[in-house]
Backbone bond lengths (Angstrom), bond angles and torsions (degrees), N, CA, C in turn:
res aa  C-N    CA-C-N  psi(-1)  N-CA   C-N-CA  omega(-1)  CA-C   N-CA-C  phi
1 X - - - 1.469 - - 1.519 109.10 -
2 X 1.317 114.88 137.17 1.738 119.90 -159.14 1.791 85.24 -109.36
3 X 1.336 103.85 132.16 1.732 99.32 175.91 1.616 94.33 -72.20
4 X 1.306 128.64 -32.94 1.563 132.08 -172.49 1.718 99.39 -41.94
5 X 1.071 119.41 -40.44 1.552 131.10 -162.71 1.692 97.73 -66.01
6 X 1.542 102.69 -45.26 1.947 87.30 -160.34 1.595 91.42 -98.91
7 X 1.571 125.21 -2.86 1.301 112.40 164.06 1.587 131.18 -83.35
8 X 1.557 103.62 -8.95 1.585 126.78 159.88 1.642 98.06 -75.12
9 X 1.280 121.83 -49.50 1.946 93.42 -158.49 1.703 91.58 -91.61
10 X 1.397 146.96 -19.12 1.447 146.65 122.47 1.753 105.07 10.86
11 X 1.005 112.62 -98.22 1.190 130.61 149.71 1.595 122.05 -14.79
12 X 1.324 123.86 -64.73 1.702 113.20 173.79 1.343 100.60 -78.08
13 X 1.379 132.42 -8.63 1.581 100.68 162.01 1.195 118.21 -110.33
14 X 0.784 129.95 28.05 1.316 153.53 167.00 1.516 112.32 -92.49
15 X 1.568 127.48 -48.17 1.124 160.15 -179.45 1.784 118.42 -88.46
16 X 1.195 97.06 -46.34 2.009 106.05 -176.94 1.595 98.83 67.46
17 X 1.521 137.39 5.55 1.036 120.16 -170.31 1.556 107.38 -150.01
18 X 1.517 111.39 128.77 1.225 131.03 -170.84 1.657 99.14 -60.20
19 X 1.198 117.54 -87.15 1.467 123.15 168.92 1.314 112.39 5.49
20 X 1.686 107.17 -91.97 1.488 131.87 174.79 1.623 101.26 -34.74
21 X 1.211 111.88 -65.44 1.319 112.67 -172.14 2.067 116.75 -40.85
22 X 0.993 99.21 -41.80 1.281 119.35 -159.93 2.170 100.04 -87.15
23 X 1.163 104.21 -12.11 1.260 108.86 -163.65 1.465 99.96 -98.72
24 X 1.945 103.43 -22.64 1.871 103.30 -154.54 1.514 71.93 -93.24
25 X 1.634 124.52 -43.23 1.682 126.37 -174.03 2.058 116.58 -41.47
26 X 1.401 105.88 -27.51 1.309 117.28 -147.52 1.305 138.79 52.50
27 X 1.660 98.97 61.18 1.970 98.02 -147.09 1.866 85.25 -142.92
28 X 1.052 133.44 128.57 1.154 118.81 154.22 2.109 116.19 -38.93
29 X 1.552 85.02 157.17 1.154 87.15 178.76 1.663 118.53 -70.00
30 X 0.918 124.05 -48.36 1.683 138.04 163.14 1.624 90.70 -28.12
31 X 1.184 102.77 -67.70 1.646 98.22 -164.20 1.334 125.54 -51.55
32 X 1.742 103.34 -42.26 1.083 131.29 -179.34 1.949 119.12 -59.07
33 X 1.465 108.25 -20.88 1.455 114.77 171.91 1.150 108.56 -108.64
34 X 1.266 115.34 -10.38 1.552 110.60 -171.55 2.569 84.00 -81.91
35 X 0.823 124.35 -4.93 0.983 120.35 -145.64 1.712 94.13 -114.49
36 X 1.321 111.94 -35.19 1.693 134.15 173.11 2.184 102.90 -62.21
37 X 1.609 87.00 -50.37 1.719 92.95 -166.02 1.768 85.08 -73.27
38 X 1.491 149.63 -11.33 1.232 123.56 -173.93 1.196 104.69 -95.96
39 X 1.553 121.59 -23.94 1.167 115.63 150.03 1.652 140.71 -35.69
40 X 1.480 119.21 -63.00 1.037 154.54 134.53 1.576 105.42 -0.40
41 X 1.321 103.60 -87.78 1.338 121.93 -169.40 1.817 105.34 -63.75
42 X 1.223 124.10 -36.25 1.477 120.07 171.52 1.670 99.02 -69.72
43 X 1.028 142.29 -29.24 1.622 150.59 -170.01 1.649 105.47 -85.94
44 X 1.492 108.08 -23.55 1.477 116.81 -166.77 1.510 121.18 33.35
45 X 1.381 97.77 61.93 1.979 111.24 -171.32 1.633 81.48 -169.60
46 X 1.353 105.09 139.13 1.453 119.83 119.11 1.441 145.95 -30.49
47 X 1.162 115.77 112.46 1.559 114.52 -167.63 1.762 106.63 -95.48
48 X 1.739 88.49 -56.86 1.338 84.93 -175.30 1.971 120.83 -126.07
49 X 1.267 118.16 149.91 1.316 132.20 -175.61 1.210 120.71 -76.29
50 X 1.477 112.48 82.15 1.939 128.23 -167.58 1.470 106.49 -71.07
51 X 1.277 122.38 13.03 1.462 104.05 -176.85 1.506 107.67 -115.96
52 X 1.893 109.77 17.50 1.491 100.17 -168.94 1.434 99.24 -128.22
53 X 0.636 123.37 142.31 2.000 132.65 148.57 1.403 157.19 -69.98
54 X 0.950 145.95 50.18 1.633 109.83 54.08 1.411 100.55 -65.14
55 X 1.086 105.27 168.03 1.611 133.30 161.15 1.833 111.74 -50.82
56 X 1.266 119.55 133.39 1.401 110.40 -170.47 1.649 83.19 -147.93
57 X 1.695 99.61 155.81 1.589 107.26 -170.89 1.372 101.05 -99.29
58 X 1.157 112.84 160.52 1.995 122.08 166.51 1.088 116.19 -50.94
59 X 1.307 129.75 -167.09 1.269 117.46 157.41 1.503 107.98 -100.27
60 X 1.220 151.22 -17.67 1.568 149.18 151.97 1.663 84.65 -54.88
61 X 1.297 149.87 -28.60 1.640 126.94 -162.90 2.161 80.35 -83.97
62 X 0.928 104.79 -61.17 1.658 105.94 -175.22 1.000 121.70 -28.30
63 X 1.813 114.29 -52.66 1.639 132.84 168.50 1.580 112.80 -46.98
64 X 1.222 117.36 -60.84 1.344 139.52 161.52 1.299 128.45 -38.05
65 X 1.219 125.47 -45.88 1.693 142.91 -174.08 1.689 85.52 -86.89
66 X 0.963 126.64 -54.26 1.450 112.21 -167.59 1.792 103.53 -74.54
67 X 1.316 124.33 -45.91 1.382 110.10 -179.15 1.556 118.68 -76.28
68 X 1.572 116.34 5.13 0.998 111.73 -168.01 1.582 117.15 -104.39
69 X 1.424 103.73 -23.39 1.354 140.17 176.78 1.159 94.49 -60.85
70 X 1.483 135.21 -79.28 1.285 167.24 -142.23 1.628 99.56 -70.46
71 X 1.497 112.13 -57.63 1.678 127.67 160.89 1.313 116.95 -28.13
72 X 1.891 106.91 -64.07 1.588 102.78 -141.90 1.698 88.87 -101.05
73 X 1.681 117.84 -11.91 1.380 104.22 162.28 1.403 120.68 -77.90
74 X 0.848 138.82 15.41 1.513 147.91 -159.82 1.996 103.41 -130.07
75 X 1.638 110.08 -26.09 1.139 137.45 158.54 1.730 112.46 -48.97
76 X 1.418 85.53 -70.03 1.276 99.64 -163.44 1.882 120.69 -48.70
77 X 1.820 74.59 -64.77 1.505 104.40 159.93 1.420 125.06 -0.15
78 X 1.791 93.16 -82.26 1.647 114.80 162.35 1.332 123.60 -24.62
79 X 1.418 106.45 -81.87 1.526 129.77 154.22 1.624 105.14 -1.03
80 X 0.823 103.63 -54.60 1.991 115.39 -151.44 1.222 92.94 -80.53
81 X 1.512 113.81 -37.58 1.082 120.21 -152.52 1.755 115.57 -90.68
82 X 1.333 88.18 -43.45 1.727 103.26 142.34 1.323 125.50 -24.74
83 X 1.432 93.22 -79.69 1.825 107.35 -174.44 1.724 123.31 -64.90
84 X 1.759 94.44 -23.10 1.425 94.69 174.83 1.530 128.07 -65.76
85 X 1.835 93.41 -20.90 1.702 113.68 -164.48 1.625 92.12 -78.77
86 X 1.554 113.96 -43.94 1.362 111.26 -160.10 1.784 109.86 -66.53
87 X 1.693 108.59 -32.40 1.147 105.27 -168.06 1.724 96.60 -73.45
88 X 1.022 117.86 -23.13 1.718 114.48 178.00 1.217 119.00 -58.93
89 X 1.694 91.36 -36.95 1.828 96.63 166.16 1.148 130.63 -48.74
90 X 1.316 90.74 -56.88 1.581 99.46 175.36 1.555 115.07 -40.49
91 X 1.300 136.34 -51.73 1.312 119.80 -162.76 1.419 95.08 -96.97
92 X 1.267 131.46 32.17 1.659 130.19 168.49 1.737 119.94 -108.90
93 X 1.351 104.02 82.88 1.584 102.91 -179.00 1.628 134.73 -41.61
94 X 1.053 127.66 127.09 1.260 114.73 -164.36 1.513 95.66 -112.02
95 X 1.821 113.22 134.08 1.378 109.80 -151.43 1.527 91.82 -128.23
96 X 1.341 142.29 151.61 1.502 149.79 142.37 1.392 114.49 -81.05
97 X 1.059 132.85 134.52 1.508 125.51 163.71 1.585 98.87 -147.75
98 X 1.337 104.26 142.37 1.029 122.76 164.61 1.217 129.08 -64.57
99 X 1.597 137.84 134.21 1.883 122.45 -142.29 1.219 115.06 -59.62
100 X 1.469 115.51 -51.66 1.818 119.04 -171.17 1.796 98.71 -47.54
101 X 1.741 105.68 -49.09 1.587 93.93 -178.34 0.751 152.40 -61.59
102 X 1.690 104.04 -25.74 1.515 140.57 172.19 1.298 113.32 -69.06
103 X 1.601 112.22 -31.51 1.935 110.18 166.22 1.566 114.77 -84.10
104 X 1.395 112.22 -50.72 1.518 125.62 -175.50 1.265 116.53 -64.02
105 X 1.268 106.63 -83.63 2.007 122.90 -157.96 1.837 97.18 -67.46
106 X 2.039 103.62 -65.33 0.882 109.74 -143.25 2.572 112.05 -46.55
107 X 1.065 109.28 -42.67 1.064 110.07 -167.73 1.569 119.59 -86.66
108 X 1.689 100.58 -3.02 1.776 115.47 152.42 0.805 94.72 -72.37
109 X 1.630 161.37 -69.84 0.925 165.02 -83.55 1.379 116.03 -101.18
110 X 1.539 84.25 -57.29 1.280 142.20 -179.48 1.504 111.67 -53.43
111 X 1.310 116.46 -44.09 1.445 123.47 -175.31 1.533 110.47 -103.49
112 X 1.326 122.10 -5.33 1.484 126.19 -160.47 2.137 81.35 -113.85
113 X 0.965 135.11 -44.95 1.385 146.40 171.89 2.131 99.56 -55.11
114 X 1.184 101.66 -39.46 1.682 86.85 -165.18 1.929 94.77 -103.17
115 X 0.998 93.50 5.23 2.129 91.71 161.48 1.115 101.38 -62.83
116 X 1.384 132.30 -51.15 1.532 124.75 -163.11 1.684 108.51 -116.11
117 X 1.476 123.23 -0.76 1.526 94.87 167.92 1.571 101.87 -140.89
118 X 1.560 102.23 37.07 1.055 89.54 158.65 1.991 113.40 106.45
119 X 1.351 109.18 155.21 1.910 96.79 171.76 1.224 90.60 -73.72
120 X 1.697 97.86 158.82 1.756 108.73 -179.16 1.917 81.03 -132.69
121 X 1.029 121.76 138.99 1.539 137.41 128.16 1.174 147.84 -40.49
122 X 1.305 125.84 69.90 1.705 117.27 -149.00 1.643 82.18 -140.59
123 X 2.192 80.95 161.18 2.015 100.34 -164.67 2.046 72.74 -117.59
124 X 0.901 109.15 132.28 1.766 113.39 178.26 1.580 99.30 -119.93
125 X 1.354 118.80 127.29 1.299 140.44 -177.31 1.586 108.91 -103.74
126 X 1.487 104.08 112.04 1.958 88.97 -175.87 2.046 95.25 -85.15
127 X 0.984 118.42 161.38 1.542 116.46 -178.41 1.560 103.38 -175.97
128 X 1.371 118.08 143.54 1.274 137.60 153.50 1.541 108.03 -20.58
129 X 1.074 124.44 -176.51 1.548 132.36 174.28 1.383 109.86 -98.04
130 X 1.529 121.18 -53.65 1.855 113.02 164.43 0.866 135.04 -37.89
131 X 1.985 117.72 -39.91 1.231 112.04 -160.67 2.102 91.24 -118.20
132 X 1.056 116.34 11.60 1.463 128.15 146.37 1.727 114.79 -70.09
133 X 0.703 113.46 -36.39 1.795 126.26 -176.83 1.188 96.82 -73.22
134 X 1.652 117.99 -80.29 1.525 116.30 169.85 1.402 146.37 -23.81
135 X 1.573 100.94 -47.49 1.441 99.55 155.94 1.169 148.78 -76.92
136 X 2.046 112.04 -12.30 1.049 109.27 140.71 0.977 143.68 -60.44
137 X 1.475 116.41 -34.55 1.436 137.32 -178.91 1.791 96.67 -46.20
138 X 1.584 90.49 -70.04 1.529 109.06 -170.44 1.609 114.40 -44.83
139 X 1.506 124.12 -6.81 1.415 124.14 173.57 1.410 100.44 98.31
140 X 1.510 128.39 -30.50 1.166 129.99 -170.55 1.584 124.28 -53.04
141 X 1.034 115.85 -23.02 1.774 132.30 -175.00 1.253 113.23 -113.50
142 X 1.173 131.86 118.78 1.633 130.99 136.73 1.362 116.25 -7.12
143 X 1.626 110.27 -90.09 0.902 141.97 -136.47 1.980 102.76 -123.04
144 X 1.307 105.49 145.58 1.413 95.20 167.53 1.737 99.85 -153.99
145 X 1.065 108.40 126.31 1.676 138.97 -174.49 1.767 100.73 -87.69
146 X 1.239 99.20 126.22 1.690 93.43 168.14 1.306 98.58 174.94
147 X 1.130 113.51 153.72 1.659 125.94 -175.10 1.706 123.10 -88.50
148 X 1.119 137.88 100.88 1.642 137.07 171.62 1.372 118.26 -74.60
149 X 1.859 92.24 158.84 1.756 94.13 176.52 1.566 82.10 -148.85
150 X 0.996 110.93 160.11 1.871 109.21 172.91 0.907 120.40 -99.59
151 X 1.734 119.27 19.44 1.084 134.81 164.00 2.165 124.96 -83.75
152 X 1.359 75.42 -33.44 1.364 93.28 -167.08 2.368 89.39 -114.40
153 X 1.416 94.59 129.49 1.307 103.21 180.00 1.520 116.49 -90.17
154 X 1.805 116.43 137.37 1.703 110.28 171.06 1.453 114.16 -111.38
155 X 0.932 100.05 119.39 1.487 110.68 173.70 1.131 147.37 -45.77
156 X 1.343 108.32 44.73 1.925 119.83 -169.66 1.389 107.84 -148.22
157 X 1.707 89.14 121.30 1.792 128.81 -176.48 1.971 91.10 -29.18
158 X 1.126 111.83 110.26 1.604 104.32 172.52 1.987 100.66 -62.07
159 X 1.028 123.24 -28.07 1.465 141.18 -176.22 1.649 89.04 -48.81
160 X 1.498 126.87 -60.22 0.825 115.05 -133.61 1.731 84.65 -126.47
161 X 0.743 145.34 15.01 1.729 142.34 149.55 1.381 104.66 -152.27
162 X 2.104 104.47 171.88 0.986 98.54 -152.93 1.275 78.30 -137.63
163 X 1.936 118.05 174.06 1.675 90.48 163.03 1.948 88.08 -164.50
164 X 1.289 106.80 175.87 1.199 120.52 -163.33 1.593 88.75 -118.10
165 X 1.161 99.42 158.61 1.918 120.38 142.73 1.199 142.98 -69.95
166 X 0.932 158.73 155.47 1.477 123.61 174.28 1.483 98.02 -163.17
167 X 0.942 121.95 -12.53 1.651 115.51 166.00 1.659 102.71 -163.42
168 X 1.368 86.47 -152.38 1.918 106.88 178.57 1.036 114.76 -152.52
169 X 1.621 130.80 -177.58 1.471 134.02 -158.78 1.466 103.49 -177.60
170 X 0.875 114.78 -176.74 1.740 136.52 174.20 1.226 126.62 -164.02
171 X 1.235 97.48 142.75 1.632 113.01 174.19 1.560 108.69 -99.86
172 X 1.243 112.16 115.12 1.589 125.55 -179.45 1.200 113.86 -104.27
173 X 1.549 133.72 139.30 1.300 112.35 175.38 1.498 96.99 -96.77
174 X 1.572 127.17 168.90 1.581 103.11 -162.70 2.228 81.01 -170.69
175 X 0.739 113.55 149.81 1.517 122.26 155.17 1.380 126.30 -149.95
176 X 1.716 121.44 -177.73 1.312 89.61 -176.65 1.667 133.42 -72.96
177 X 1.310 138.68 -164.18 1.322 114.86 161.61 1.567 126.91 -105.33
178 X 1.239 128.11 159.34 1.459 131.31 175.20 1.818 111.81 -72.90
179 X 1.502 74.51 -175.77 1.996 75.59 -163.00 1.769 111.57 -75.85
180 X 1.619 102.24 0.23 1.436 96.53 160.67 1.766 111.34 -96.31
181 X 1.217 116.83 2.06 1.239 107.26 174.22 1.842 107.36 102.02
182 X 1.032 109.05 -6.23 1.689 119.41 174.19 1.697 112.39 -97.70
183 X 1.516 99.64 154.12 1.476 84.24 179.44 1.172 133.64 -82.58
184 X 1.241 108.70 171.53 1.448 133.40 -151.90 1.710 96.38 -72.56
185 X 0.835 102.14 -43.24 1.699 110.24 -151.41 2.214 89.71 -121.19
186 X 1.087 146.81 130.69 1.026 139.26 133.77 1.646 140.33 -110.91
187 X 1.323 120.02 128.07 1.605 118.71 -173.37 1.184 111.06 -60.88
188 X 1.537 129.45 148.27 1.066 119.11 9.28 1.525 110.05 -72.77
189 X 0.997 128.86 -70.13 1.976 146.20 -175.56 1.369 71.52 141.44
190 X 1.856 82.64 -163.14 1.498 128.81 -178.26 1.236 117.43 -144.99
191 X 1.438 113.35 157.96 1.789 112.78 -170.80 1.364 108.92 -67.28
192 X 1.568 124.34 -33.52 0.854 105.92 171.06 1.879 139.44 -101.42
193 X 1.519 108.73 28.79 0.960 96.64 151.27 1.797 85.10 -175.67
194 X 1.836 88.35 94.33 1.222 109.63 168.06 1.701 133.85 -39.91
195 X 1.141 129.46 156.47 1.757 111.83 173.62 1.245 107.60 -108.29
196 X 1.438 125.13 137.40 1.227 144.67 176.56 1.080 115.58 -50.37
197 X 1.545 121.64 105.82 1.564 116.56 -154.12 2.045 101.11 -118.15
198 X 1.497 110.51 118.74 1.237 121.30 -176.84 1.555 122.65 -56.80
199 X 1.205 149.31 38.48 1.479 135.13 -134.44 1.262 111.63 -86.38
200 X 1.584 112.25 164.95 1.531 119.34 149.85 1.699 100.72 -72.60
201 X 1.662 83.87 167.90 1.286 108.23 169.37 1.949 115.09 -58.05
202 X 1.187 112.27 140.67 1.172 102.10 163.42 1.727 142.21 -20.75
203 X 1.462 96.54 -53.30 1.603 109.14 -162.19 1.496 89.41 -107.78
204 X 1.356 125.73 19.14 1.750 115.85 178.10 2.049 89.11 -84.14
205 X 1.228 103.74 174.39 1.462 117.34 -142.64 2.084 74.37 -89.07
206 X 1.831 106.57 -54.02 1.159 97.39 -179.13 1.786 137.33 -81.60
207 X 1.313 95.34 6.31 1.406 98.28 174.23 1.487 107.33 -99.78
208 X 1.701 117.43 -2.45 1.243 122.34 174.03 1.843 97.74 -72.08
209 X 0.804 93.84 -37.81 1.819 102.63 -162.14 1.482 107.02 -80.71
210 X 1.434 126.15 -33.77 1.725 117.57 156.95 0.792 126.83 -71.49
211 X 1.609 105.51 -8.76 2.050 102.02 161.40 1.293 116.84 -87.40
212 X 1.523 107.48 -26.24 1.326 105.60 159.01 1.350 121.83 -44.97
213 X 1.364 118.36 -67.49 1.349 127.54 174.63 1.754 123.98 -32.53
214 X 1.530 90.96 -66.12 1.847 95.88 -179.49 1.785 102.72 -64.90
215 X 1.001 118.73 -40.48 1.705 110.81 -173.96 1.745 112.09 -46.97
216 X 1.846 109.91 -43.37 1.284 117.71 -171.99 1.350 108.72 -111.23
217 X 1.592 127.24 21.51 1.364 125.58 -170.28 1.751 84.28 -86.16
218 X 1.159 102.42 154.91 2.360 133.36 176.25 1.495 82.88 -68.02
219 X 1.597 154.58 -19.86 0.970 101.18 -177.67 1.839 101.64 -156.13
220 X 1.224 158.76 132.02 0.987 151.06 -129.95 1.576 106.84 -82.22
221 X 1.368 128.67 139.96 1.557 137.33 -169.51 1.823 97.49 -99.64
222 X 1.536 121.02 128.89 1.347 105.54 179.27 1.695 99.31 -113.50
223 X 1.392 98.07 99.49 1.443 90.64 -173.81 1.946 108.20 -120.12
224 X 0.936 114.75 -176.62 1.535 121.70 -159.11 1.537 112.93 -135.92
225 X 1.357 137.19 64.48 1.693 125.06 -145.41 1.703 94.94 -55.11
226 X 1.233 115.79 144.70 1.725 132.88 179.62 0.668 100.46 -102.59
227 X 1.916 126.96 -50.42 1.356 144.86 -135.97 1.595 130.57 -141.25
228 X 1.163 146.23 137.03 1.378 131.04 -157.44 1.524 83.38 -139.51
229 X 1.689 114.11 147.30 1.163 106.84 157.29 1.912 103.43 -174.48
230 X 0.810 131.39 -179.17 1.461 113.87 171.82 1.173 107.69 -117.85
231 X 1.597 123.42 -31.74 1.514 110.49 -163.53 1.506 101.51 -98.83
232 X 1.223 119.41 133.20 1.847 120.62 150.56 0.937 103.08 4.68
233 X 1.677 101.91 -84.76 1.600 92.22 -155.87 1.585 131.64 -80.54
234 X 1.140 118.37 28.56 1.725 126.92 -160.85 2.411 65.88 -111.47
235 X 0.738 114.78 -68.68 1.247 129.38 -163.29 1.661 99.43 -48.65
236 X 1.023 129.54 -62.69 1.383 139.41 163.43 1.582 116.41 -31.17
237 X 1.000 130.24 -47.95 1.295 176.11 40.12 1.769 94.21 97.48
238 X 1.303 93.22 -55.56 1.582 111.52 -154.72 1.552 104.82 -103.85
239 X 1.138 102.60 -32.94 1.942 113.38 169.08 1.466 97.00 -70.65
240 X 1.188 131.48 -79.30 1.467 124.80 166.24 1.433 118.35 -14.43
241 X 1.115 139.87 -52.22 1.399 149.25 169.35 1.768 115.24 -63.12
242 X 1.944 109.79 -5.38 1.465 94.98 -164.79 1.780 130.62 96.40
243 X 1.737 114.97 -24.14 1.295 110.86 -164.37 1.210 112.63 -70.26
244 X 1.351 131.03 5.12 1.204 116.62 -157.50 1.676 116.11 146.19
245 X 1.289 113.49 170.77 1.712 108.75 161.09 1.803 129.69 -110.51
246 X 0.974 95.12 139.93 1.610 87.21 177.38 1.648 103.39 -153.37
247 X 1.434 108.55 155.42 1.668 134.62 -173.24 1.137 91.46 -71.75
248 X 1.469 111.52 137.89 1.519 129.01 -163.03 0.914 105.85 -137.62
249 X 1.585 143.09 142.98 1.491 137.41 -175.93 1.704 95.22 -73.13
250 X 1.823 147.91 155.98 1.356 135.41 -177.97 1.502 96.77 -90.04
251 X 1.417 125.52 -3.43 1.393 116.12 -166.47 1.759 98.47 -100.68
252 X 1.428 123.02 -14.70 1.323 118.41 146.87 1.573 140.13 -92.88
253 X 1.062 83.70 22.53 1.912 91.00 168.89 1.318 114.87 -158.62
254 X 1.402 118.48 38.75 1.049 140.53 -161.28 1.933 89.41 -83.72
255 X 1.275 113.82 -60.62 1.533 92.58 -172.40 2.347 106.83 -88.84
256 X 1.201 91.33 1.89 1.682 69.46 146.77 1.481 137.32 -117.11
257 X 1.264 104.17 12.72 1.647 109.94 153.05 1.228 119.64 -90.69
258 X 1.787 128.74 -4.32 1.280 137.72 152.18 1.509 122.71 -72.68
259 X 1.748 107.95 -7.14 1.374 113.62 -172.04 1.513 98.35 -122.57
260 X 1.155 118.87 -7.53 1.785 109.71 177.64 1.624 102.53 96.92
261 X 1.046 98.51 -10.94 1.721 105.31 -172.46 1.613 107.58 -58.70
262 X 1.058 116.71 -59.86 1.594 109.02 149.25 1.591 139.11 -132.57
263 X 0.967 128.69 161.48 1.643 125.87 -156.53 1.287 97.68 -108.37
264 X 1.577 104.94 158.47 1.334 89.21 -174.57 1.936 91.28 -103.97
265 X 1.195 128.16 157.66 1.411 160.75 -156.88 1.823 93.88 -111.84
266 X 1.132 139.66 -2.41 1.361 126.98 -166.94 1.609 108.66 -84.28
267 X 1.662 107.27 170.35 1.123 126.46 141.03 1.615 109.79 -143.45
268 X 1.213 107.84 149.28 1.691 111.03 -165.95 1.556 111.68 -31.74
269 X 1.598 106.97 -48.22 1.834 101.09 175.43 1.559 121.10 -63.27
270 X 1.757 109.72 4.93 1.364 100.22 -160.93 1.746 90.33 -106.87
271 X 1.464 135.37 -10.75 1.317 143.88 -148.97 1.204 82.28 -86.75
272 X 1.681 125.76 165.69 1.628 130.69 152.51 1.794 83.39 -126.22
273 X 1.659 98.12 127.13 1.526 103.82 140.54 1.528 134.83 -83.30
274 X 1.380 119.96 125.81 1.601 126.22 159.63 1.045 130.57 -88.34
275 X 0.946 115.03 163.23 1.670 128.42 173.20 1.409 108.36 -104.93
276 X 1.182 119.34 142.23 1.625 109.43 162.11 1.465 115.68 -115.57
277 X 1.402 99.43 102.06 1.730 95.10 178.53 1.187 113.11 -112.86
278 X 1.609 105.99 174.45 1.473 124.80 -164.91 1.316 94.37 -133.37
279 X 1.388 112.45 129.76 1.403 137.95 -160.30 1.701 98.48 -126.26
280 X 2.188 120.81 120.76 1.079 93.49 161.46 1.777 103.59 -139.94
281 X 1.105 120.45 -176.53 1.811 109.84 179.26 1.854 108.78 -87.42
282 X 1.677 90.69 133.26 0.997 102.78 -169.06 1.617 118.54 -50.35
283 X 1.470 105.89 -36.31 1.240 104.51 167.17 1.517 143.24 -101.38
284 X 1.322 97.03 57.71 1.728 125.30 -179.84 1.154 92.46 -56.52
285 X 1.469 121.39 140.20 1.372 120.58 163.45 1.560 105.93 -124.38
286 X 1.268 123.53 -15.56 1.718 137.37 -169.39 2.149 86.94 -57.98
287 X 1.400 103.19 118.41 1.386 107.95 167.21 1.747 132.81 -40.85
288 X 1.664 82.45 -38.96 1.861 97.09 -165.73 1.587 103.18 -78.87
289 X 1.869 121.83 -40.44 1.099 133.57 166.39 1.935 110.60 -48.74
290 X 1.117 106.60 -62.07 1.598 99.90 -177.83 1.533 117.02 -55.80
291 X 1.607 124.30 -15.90 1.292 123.20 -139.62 1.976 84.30 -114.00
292 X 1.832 116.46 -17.69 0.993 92.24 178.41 1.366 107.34 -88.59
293 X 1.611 124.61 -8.51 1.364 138.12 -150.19 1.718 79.98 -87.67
294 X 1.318 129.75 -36.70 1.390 113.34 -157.53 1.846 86.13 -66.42
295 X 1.457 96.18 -62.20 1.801 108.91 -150.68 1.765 90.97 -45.51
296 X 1.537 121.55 -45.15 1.650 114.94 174.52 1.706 108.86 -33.36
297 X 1.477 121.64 -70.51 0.915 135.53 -146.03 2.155 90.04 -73.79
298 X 0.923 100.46 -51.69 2.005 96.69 179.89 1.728 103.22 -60.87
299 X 1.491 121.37 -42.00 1.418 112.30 164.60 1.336 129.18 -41.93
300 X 1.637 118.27 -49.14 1.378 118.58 161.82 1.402 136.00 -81.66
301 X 1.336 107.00 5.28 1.651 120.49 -172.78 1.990 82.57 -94.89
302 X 1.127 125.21 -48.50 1.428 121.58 -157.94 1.337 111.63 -82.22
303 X 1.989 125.15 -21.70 1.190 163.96 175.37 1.651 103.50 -41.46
């Protein structure tokens, strides 16, 4: 079914006149009925009454003109309505961040970035670090948020994205404190009575990077895993409760080392510094995406 068809007989009743009709259509007139009867004939009814002047519809053309009207504006409608959503899309960034960033940095960031260029529109995805990679990879994201160490490697074609810096972070080791207010747990331990050590999961981006640490730390860590978890804060969670110690990003426990809630356990060789970068594909073409990548890139040139 051609919508052209019910927007031609639309038109002759609207019109009463083949001619006219065919003139506002840009169709010869011949063409223009030969185009009414295929209507017709797919409808298997009569629409309209050729033996009168003006032109007047049947009563199935009456039935028809009114449900058809009613149809293809309700068609259209959609349509508009469609395209209006998509163009909204367009100026709505679609962001990955990795969880600690996605609670902590990302929405400081967020508000200290739109002082000077403005509100931005963005859909922010909190996610693991694998399947953060992936969706850039996959085209699906703008933008992808996640923290580096040059210890621990990220997996994206430099060929084919690019990425900025944009702050820093730390990994603290920290537990709760004792009844003098010191911690509970302090590094190194001893073999014989190891400290209950909170971890990420193996393949999390930051439990890759405290193995980094203990593998090349000056002096051996005697720790005991208690605890498994991947995200910060499930891990945080658990130091708060006493179980043990574990490396904490400082931008998530920032107000409970202001409350005593937990201490930090460090010495400078025991800290990991991060980076927090923003990773995007070189060949972004979305306007609103390139335009925040410029103002990023003049933020840190002036920085």
């Amino acid at each position: 079914m051609d919508f052209k068809l019910i927007e031609d007989f639309l038109s002759l009743a609207r019109t009463k006149s083949f001619s006219r009709s065919a003139e506002e259509r840009h169709i010869t007139q011949s063409g223009f009925s030969r185009r009414i009867k295929a209507l017709e004939n797919w409808l298997g009814t009569s629409l309209v009454d050729r033996s009168t002047y003006p032109t007047t519809l049947t009563p199935d053309g009456e039935i028809f003109c009114e449900t058809a009207g009613e149809t293809l504006h309700a068609i259209y409608q959609l349509r508009e309505d469609f395209q209006n959503r998509k163009r909204e899309e367009d100026y709505i960034l679609t962001v990955s961040a990795v969880h600690t960033l996605a609670l902590t940095f990302y929405p400081k960031w967020l508000k200290t970035f739109e002082g000077s260029l403005g509100p931005i529109s963005t859909r922010l995805f909190a996610d693991n670090m694998h399947d953060c990679v992936e969706a850039l990879v996959s085209g699906d994201r703008d933008f992808l948020f996640c923290y580096w160490h040059p210890g621990v490697s990220v997996r994206l074609d430099a060929d084919r994205f690019e990425f900025i810096d944009i702050g820093t972070d730390r990994l603290i080791p920290v537990s709760s404190p004792d009844e003098n207010g010191k911690p509970t747990f302090c590094l190194p331990g001893n073999a014989k009575s190891p400290i209950p050590h909170l971890v990420y999961a193996s393949d999390a981006f930051l439990g890759k990077t405290v193995g980094y640490l203990l593998q090349s730390a000056p002096e051996p860590c005697f720790l005991s895993t208690h605890y498994e978890n991947s995200l910060a804060e499930a891990l945080k969670m658990a130091a708060l409760e006493g179980h043990g110690l574990a490396w904490l990003p400082e931008s998530a426990i920032a107000r409970e080392l202001d409350a005593g809630l937990l201490v930090r356990c460090d010495r400078p060789e025991w800290v990991i510094e991060l980076k927090v970068r923003v990773y995007r594909p070189r060949s972004s073409i979305r306007p609103k995406a390139n335009e925040v990548w410029k103002a990023l890139l003049e933020d840190i040139s002036t920085s």
